[in-house]
C-alpha positions in Angstrom: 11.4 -28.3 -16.8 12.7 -26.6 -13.5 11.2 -28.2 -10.4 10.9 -26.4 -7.1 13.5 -26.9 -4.5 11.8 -27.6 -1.0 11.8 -25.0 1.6 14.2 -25.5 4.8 11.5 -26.0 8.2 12.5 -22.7 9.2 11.3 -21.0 5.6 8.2 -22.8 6.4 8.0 -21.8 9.9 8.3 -18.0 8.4 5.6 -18.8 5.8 3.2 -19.5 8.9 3.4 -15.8 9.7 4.0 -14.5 13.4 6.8 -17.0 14.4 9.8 -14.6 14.2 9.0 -12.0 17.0 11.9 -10.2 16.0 11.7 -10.1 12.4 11.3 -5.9 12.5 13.2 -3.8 14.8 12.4 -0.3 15.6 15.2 1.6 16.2 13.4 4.7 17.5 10.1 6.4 17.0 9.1 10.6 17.5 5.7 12.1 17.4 4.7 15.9 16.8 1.1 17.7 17.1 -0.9 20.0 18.9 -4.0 19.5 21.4 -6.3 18.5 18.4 -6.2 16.4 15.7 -3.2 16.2 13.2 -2.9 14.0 10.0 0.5 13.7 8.4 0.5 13.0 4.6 4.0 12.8 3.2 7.4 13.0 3.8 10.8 13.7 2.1 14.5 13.5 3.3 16.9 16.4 4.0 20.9 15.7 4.4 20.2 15.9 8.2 16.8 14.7 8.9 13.0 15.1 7.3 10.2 17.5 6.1 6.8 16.1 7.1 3.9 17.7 5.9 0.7 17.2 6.9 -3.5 18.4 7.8 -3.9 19.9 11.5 -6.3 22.1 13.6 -3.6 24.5 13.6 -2.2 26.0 17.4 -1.2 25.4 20.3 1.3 22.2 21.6 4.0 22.3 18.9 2.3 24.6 16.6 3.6 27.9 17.0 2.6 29.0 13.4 -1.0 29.4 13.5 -4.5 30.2 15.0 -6.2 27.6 17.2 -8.8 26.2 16.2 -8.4 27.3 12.4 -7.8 24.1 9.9 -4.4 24.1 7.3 -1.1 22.7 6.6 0.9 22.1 9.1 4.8 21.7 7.6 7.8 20.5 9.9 11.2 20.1 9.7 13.1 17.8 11.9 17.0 17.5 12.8 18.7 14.2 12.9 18.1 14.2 16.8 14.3 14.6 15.7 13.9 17.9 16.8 11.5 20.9 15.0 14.1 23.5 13.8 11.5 25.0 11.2 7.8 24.6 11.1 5.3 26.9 8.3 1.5 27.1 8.9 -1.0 27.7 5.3 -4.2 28.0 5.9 -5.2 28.4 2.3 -3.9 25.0 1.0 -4.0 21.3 2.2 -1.4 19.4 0.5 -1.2 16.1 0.2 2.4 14.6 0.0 6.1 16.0 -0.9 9.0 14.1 -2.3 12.6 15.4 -2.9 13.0 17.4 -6.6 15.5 15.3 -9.0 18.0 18.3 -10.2 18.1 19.8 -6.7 18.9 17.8 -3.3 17.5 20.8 -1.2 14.7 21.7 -3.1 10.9 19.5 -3.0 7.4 19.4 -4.9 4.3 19.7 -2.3 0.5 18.9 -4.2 -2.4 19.5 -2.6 -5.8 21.3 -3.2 -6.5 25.2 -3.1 -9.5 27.4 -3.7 -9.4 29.9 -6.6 -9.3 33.2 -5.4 -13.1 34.0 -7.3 -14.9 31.4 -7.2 -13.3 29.6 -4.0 -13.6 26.1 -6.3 -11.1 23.7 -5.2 -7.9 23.7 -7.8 -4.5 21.5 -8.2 -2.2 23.1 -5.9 1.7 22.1 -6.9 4.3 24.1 -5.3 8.3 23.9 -5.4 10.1 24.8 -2.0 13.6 24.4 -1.0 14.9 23.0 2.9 14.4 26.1 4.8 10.5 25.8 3.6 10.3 28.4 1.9 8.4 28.8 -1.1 10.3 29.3 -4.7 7.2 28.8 -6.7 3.2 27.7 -6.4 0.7 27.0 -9.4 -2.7 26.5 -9.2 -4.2 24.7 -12.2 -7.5 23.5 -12.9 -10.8 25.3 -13.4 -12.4 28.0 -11.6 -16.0 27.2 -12.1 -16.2 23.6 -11.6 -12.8 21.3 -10.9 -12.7 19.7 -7.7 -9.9 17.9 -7.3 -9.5 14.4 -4.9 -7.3 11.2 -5.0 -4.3 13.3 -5.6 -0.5 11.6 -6.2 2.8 13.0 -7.7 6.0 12.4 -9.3 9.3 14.2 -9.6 10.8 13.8 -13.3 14.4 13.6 -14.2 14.5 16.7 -15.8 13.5 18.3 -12.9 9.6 19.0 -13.5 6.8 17.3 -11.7 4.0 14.9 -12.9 0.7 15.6 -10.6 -2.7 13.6 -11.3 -5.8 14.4 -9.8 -9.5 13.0 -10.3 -12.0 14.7 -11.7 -15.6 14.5 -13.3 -18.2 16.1 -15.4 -16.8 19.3 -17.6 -13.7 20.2 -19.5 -12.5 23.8 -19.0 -10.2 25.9 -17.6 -6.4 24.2 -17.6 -8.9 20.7 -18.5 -9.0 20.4 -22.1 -10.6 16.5 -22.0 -13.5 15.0 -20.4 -15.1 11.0 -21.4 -17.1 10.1 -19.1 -18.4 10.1 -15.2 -14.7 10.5 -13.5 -11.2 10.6 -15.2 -7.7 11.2 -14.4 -6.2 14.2 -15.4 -2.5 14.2 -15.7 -0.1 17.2 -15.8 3.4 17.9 -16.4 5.1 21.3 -15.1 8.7 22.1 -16.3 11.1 22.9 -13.2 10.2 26.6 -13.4 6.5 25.7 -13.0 5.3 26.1 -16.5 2.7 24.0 -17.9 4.4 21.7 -20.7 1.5 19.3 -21.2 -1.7 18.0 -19.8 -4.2 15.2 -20.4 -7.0 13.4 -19.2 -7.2 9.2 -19.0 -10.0 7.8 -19.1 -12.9 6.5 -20.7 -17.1 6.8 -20.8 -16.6 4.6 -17.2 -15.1 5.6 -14.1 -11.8 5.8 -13.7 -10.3 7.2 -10.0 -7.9 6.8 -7.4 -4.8 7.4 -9.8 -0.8 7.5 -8.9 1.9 7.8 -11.3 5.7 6.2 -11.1 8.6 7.1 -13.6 9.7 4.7 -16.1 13.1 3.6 -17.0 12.6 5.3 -20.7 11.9 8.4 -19.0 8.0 7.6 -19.7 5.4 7.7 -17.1 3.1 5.0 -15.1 -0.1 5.7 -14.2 -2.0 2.8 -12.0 -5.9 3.8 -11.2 -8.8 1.5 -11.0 -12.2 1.4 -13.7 -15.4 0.5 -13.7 -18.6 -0.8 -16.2 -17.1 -2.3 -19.3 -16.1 1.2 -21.1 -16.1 1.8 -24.9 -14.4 4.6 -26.2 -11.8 7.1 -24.4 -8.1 7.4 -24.4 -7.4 3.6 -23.3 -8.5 0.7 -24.6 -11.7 -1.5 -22.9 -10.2 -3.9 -20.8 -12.7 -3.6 -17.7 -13.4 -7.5 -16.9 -17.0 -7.6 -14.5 -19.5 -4.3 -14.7 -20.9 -2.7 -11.7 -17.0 -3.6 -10.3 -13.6 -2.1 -10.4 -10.6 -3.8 -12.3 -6.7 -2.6 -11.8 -5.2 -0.5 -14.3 -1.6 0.0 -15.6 -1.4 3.0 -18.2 2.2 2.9 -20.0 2.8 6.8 -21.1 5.4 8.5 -23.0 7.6 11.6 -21.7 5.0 13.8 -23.4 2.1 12.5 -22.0 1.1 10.3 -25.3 -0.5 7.0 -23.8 1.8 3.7 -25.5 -0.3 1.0 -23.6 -2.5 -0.3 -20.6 -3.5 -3.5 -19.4 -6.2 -4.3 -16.9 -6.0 -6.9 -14.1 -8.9 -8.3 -11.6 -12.0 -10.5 -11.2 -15.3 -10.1 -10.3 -15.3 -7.8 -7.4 -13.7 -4.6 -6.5 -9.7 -4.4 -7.8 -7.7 -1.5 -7.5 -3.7 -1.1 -8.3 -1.6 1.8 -6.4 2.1 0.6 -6.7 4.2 -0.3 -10.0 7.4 -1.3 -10.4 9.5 -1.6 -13.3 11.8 -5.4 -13.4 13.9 -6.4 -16.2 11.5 -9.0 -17.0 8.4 -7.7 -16.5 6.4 -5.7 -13.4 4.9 -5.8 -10.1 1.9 -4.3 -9.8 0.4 -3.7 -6.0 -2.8 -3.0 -5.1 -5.9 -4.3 -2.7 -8.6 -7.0 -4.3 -12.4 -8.6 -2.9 -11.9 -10.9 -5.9 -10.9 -14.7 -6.2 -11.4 -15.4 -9.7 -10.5 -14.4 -13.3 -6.6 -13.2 -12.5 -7.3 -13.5 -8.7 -8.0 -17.4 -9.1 -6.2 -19.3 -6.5 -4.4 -16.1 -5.5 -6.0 -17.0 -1.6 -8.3 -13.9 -1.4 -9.6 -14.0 2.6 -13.5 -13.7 2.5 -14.8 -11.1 5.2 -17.3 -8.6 5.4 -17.4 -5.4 6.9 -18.2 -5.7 10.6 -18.8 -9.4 10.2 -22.1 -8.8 8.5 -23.0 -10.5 5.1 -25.3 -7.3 4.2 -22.3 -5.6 3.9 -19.9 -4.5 1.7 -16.6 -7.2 1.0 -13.7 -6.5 2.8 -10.3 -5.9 0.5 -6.8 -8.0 1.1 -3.4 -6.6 -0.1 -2.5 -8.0 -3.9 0.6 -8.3 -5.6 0.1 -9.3 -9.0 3.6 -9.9 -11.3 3.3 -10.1 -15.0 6.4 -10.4 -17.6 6.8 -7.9 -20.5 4.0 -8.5 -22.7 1.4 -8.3 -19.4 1.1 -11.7 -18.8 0.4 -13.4 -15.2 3.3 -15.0 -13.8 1.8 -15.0 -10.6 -0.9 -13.4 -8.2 -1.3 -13.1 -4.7 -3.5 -12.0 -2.0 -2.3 -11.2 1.9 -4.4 -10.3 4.7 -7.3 -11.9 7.4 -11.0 -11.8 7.1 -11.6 -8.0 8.4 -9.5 -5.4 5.7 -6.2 -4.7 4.4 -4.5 -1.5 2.7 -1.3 -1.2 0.5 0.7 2.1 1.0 4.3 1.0 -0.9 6.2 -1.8 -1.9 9.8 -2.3 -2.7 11.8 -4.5 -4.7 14.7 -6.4 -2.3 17.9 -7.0 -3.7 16.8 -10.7 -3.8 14.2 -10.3 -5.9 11.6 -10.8 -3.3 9.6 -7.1 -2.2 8.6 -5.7 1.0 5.1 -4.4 1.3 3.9 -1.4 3.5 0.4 -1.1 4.3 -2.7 -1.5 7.0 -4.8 -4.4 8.8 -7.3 -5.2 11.1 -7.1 -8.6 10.8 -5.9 -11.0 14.0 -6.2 -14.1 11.5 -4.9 -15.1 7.9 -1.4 -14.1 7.1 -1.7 -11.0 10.0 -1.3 -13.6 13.1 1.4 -10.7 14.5 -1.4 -8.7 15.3 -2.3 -10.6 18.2 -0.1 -8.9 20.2 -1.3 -6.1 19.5 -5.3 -6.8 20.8 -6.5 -5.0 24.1 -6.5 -7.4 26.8 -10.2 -6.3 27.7 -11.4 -7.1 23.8 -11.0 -9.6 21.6 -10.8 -6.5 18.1 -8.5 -4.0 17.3 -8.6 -0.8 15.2 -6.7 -0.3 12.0 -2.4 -1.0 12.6 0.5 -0.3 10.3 1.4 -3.6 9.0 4.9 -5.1 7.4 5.5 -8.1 5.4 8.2 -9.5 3.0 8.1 -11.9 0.3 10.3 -13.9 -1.9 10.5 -13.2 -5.7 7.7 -15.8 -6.2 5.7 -13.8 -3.6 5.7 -16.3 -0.8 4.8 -15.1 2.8 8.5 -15.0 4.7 7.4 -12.9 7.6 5.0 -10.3 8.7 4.9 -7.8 11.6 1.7 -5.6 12.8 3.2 -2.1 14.3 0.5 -0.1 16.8 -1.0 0.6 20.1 -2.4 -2.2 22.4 -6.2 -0.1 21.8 -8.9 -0.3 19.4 -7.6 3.0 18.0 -6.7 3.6 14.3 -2.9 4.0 13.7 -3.0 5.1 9.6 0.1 4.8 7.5 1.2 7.2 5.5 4.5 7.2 3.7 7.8 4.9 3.8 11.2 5.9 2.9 13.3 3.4 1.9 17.1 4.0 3.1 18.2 0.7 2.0 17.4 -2.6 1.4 16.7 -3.5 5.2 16.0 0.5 6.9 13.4 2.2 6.2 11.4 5.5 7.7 7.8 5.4 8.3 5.3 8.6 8.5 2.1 7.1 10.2 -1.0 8.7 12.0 -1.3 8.0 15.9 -4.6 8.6 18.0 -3.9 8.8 21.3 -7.0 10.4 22.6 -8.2 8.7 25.7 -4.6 8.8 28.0 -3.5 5.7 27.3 -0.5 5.7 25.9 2.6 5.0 25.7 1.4 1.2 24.6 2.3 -1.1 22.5 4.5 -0.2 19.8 3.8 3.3 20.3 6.6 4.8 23.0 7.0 8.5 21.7 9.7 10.5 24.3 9.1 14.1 23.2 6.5 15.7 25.2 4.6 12.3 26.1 2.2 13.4 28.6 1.3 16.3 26.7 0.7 14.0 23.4 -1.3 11.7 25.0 -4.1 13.8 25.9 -4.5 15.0 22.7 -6.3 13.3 19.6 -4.4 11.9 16.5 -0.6 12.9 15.9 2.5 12.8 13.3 4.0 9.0 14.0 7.7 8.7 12.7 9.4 5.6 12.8 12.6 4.0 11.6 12.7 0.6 11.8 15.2 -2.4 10.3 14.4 -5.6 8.8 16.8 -8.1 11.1 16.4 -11.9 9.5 19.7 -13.8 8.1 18.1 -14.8 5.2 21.4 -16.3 4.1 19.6 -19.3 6.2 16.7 -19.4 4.0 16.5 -21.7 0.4 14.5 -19.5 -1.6 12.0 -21.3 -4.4 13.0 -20.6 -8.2 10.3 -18.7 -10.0 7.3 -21.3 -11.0 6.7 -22.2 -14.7 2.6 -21.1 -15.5 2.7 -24.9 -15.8 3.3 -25.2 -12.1 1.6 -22.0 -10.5 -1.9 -22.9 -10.2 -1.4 -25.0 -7.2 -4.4 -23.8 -4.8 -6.3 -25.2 -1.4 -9.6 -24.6 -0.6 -11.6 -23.4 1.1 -9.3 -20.6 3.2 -9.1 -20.0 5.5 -11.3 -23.6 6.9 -12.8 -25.0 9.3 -13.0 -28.8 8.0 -12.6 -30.6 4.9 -10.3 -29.1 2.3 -9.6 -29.7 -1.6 -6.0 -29.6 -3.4 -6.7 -28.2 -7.1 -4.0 -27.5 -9.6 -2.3 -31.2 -9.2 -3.0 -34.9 -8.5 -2.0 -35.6 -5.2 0.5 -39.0 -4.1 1.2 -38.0 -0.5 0.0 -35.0 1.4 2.1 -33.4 4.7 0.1 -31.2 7.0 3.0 -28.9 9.1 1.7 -26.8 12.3 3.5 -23.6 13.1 6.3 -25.3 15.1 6.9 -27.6 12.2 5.7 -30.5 13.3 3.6 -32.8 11.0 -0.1 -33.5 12.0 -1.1 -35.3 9.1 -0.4 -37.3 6.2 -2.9 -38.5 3.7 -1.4 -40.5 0.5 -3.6 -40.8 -2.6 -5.8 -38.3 -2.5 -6.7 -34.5 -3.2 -8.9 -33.8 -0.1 -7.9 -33.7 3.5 -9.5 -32.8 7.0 -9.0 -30.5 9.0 -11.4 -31.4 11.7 -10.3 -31.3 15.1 -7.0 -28.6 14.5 -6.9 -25.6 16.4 -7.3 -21.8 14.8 -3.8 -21.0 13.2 -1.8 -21.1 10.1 -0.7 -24.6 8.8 1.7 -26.0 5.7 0.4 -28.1 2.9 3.4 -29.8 1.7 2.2 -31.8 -1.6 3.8 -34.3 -3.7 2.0 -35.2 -6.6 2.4 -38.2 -9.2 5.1 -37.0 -11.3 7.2 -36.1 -7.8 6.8 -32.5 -7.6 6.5 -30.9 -4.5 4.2 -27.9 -3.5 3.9 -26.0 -0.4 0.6 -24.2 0.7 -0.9 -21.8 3.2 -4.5 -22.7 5.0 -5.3 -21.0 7.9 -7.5 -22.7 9.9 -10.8 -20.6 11.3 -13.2 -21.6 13.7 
């Protein structure tokens, strides 16, 4: 049996979160907008810069392709000095996110929603345009007297098509030749020329929603979504674990739209996958979670509710779940505070370990970063991009909250990936109220006229700096030695080891220093320490050693 090599102190000291100020540079930052409010949604990369496309109250500022005051697309593209050298206004369509075509560098797939021209029912909008945006081709698919389509995603194929899903409920007609039950997915497949090759719906007599498909290596296609009620009969198989609640799905499709598998994931509260990727060995399945039991058990799921209020709904931490071939846990874990957590992407490292993009409004748990972030006049903050990495067991190395020094919302949108340390962020800035630059936020273009405005296009590049040539990086656990778990977690006293039989027991504070050391024994206190992050370093009888996160809440 493998045994786990011990972290060096400064591993630990990265595990802690918020210790490395400089973990995540950014190398330089642009915004864009008009006077009101403006809501990117995806990006895609040009050999000289980026097309952002986005939602925006169209004229005036840096709009100087439509009517003020009158809502539509607002499409840019920007120069490698980030400067607008094109811009297109459509007031008929709201697309929701572009990505680069796979048989043409120059040429990109936009999705969004548009009316039909009869009715003035919402449709599946997919259009094909090249670098100068202009438009090659547009379809509209779906059906005139009913479809409304929402949670929207897309994916360029290899031979040049597109795969859009789109989530719908309660008929089958038009283009939609399936419907099971309450809401499904419907997936479709244009060829490169915009012709419908295939369609079909996934789903089951449940709910099924909030869908995004990836490309398999086979040429197949992924489709993550989320179900709820413990289905019977549809086009996957009943794998739903808790009713009333929502489990994560992973669909395994064919080239022509034939479904080959699925596997669900989740416990007894809300779980909901929106990131796949493919390993050798298995997959890595992101997605956000209010669960800590079934798959989620001793995954370290931060308990919160919205606004601090039990009454209220359970707020959701980031998840990373990673299973081998057949589906099976390897391991699963949760990332966040107490207040909620979104994913956006995730990326494999050349280590094995993966980068996560998403949200927080945490300032406690794994997002200590975003401390430095919190108005000096209030002890919240508003919703703030947030960055972390992991090692290939998905271990906490370091984490980094990007935003304004407000109680504003900074949203995140999109992440390019340039390499396995740069990457290119498209997020949403409010800066309503005149006080920016703050911060993170330091925009050069047109500054004084942005700030009096209300939300903008964010673009940011940043670059992960750490030498992890400096770090011993843990082999991947045997299930034999996974379920290593302390609770309750965060705490604010006593605390119980599970998983092991404890010898001796090393409690490390963020500077790596040990506090306390109990031998012979599977609970330890925690009275008396100060609100942070701490290391449980465990040995147990047969001379293993374990390492685990307990934040400490008061």
């Amino acid at each position: 049996m493998k045994t786990t090599r011990i972290y060096t102190l400064l591993a630990l000291l990265m595990m802690a979160g918020g210790t490395m100020k400089a973990q995540l540079r950014i190398d330089w930052q642009q915004c864009y907008g008009g006077l009101e409010f403006d809501e990117p949604a995806g990006f895609a990369s040009t050999n000289d810069g980026f097309i952002i496309e986005g939602w925006s109250d169209l004229g005036s500022g840096m709009i100087s392709c439509g009517t003020q005051g009158i809502n539509g697309t607002w499409t840019i593209r920007i120069d490698e000095n980030l400067n607008i050298v094109n811009q297109e206004c459509n007031q008929d369509c709201r697309y929701h996110g572009i990505f680069n075509a796979k048989d043409n560098g120059n040429e990109y797939y936009y999705f969004g929603k548009k009316g039909f021209p009869a009715t003035g029912n919402a449709g599946l909008a997919i259009m094909r345009g090249d670098g100068e945006l202009n438009v090659i081709w547009e379809r509209l698919l779906g059906c005139e007297d009913h479809f409304f389509p929402y949670s929207l995603s897309g994916v360029a194929t290899k031979d040049g098509g597109v795969v859009c899903t789109a989530m719908h409920g309660e008929w089958a007609c038009g283009d939609v030749s399936q419907y099971y039950g309450s809401s499904d997915i419907w997936v479709v497949k244009l060829d490169k020329n915009g012709n419908l090759e295939w369609e079909t719906t996934i789903g089951t007599d449940g709910s099924e929603g909030e869908g995004d498909v990836f490309i398999a290596e086979d040429g197949g296609i992924y489709l993550v979504c989320d179900s709820y009620n413990q289905f019977v009969s549809g086009s996957i198989e009943s794998c739903v674990h808790s009713d009333g609640y929502a489990d994560g799905i992973l669909v395994k499709m064919s080239a022509d739209g034939e479904v080959e598998w699925n596997r669900c994931y989740g416990g007894n509260k809300n779980d909901d996958f929106s990131n796949v990727i493919e390993l050798p060995d298995g997959y890595l399945l992101g997605g956000i979670s209010s669960s800590s039991n079934d798959d989620l058990q001793g995954a370290g799921y931060h308990p919160g509710h919205w606004y601090g209020q039990p009454h209220m709904p359970l707020t959701s931490d980031i998840w990373l779940l990673r299973t081998d071939l057949d589906g099976n846990v390897l391991w699963s874990k949760c990332y966040g505070g107490t207040k909620d957590e979104q994913i956006v992407k995730v990326f494999l490292n050349e280590d094995g370990g993966f980068t996560v993009f998403g949200t927080t409004m945490s300032l406690d748990g794994d997002s200590q970063s975003a401390n430095n972030l919190k108005p000096a006049w209030n002890l919240e903050i508003g919703n703030k991009l947030w960055v972390f990495r992991t090692d290939s067991n998905g271990n906490l190395l370091w984490e980094r909250a990007i935003g304004t020094q407000t109680e504003s919302h900074e949203y995140l949108e999109d992440v390019i990936k340039h390499s396995d340390r740069e990457y290119t962020i498209l997020g949403q800035a409010d800066s309503s109220g005149g006080e920016m630059p703050c911060g993170d936020y330091d925009c050069t273009n047109d500054t004084a006229y942005l700030m009096n405005s209300y939300s903008n296009y964010w673009v940011l590049h940043v670059t992960d700096t750490v030498d992890y040539t400096t770090l011993q990086v843990p082999e991947r656990l045997l299930p034999e030695e996974r379920a290593i778990f302390v609770y309750p977690n965060p705490a604010n006293g006593k605390v119980t080891i599970e998983g092991v039989e404890a010898e001796e027991v090393w409690v490390y504070n963020a500077l790596g220093q040990m506090v306390k050391r109990v031998r012979n024994s599977n609970e330890v206190s925690l009275e008396g320490f100060t609100e942070g992050v701490y290391l449980v370093r465990i040995t147990d009888v047969e001379g293993k050693k374990h390492v685990v996160r307990v934040a400490v809440k008061r």
